[in-house]
N, C-alpha and C positions, 0 to 999 in steps of 0.2 A: 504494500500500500504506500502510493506517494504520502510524505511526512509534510503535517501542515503544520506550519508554525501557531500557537496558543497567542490569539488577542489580549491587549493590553484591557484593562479595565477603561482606562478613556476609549480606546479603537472600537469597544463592544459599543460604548453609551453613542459612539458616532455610526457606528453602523445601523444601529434601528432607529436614528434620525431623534436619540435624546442630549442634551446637555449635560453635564457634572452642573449638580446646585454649586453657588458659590459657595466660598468661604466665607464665618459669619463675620463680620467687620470687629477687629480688636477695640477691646472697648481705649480711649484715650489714656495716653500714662502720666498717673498722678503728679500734678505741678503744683509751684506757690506762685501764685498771682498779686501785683500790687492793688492796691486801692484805685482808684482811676480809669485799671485798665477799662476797655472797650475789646470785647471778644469779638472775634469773628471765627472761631474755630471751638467744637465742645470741648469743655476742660474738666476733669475730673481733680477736684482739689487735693494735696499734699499735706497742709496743714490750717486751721483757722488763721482769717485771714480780719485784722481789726484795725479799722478804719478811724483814730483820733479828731483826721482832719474832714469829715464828712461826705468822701467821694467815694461811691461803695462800686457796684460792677455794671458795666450796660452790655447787654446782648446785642449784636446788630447785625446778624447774619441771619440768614431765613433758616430754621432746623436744626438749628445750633442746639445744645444740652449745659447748663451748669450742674454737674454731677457735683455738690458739696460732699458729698462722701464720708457723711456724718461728722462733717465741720460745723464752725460757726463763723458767717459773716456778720460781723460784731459794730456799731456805729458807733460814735459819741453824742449819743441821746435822741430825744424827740422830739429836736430842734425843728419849728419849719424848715421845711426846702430838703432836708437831707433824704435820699435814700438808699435802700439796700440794695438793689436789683431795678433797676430799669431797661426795660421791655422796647427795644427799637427795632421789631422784627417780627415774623410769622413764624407763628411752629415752633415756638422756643420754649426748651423745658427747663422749672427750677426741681432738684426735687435731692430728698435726702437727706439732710442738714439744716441748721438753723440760722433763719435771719430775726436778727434783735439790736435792737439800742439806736433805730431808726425813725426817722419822722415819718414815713411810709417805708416798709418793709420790700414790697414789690410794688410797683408803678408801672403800669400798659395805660396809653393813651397820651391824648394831649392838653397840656393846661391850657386853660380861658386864656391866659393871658399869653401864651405862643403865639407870636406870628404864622411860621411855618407848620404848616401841615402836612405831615409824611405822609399821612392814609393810615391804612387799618395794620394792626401790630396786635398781637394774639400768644398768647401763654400756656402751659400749663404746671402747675404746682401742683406735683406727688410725693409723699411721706414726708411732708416738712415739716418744721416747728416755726411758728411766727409771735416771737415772743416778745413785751414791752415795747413795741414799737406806737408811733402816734395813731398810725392806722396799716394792720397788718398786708391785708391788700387791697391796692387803692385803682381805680379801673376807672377811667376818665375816657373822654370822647377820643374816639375812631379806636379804642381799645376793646379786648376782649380776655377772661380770665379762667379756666377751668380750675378749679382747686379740688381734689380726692383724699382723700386718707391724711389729714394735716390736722396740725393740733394750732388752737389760736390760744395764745393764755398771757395776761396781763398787759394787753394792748389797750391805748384810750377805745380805739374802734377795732375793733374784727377786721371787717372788711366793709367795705363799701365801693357803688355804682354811680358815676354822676355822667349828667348830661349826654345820652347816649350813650354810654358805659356797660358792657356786659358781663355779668358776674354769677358764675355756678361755683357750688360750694353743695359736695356730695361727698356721704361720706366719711366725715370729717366731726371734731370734736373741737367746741369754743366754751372756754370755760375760765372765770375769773377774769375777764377781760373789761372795764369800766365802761363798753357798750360793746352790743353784741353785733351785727349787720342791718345797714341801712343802703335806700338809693333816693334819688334825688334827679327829677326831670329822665325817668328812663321808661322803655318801652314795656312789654312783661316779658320778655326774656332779659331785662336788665338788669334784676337779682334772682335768681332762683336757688331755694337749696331743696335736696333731697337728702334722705335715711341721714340727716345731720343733728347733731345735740348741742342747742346751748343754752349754759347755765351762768344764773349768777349777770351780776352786772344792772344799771340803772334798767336798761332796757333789752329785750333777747334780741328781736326782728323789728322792724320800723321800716317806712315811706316817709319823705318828705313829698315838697309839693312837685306833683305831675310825676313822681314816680309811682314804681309797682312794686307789687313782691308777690314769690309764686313760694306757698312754703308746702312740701308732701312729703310724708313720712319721715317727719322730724320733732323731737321734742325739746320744749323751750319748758324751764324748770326755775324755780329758784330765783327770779328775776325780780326784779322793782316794779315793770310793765311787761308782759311777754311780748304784747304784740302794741306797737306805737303807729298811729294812720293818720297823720297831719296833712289834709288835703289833696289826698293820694287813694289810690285802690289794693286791696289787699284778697288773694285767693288762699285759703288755707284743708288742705286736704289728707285726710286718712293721719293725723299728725296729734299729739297729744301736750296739752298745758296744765301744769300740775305746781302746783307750790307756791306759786307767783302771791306777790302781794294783790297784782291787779294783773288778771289776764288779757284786757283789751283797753286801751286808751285810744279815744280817736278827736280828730274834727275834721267832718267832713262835708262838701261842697257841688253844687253842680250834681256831675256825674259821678265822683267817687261813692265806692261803695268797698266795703268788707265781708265776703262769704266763705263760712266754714260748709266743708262737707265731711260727713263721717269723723267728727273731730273730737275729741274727750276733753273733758276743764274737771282738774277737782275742785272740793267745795269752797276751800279758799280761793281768793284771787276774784270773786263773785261780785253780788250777781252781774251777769249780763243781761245788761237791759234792751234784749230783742229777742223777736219769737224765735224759739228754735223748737227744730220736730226731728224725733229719731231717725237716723240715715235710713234703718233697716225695722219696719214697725215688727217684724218676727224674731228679731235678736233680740235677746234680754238685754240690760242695761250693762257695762262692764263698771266695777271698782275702779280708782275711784273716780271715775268721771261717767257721763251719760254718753253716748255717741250719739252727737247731735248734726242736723243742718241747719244754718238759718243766714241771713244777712242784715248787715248793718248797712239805712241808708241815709242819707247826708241828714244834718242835723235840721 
């Protein structure tokens, strides 16, 4: 029998008209970065990285990644103007490590008072810590924010949405932070959280005026106000309010309005003073709250 020589593993995948998958992309090798810098490449941090003089990191490449790597980007306080991470690009991930001691912790978007408008610039924050900063993440016009699995804890604000600003917070846990999430002139994807807990603080979830807020399956606990509606509309669904001094503070106007669906309040934090009728009339009542629907409309 003529001897036929044995194909290569690549020569086979070429012969029945397949590729070799690639290689998976080495993750980047751990660096220290100055304060100031302006990335344009993902960097995987070396060591915490603390910022005296108030110029923390900017992302400016589109898909770029700040792996912290269980560091801290560290500020010198909660000064206006300073931040931790500033967002000048598409696709760009923070995630890992902790930003603290910031006047805003992370920044997407553009200030009122900018001249220059870049366009739309977009985030996402996974397994982060956003600790003491003035406001953990802050999401300003032509901006957008995804935050998952993040802890907010002694921030003046959590997070917040202004003026066009888009803000998800899924996930995630706010807790002891002197205000919980607000937004302010944004559309109803301009704050939204899901399966998120916050505790504690003057206020959990809040609108100012001509914002929104979308709150589902999330519980607000412990708070001074759970839910704050200052000339704004509020959607609140399948989500529970427990312990609150006062579960809903509003004033509202025009068209705003406030509707729980399927939503529980225990008995503190009471009464609310609007009809509400069980989500489900064949479900018993659950402990400690009623699962109710009802709306609140302008005063």
């Amino acid at each position: 029998m003529p001897h036929r020589p044995l194909l290569t593993a690549a020569c086979a995948l070429l012969a029945t008209g397949l590729t070799a998958p690639a290689a998976a992309a080495a993750p980047p090798r751990a660096t220290t970065v100055p304060c100031g810098a302006v990335l344009t490449t993902s960097v995987r941090l070396a060591a915490d990285v603390v910022c005296p003089g108030g110029e923390g990191l900017t992302l400016a490449a589109d898909g770029i990644e700040l792996n912290l790597n269980g560091h801290r980007l560290t500020g010198p306080g909660t000064d206006h103007g300073t931040v931790g991470v500033r967002v000048r690009a598409r696709d760009v991930v923070v995630r890992n490590g902790t930003v603290g001691g910031w006047g805003s912790g992370v920044v997407a978007g553009t200030d009122a008072y900018e001249e220059e408008r870049r366009g739309p610039v977009g985030a996402s924050v996974r397994a982060a810590r956003l600790e003491g900063n003035g406001t953990g993440v802050d999401v300003r016009e032509d901006g957008a924010v995804e935050v998952r699995g993040t802890w907010f804890s002694g921030n003046d604000l959590a997070g917040g949405s202004v003026t066009g600003g888009r803000l998800l917070v899924e996930g995630s846990t706010a807790d002891g932070n002197r205000r919980g999430f607000s937004s302010f002139d944004v559309g109803w994807d301009g704050l939204v959280l899901r399966g998120t807990t916050v505790r504690g603080g003057a206020y959990g979830v809040g609108c100012e005026q001509d914002g929104h807020l979308v709150l589902r399956g999330s519980t607000v606990q412990r708070t001074g106000t759970a839910l704050r509606a200052s000339q704004c509309s509020a959607h609140v669904e399948d989500s529970a309010f427990a312990w609150n001094d006062r579960h809903v503070g509003r004033f509202l106007v025009d068209t705003d309005s406030v509707e729980f669906r399927c939503t529980t309040f225990s008995r503190d934090g009471g009464p609310l003073d609007v009809p509400l009728t069980a989500c489900d009339p064949s479900a018993p009542a659950t402990a400690p709250g009623t699962r109710v629907s009802g709306t609140f409309a302008p005063l």
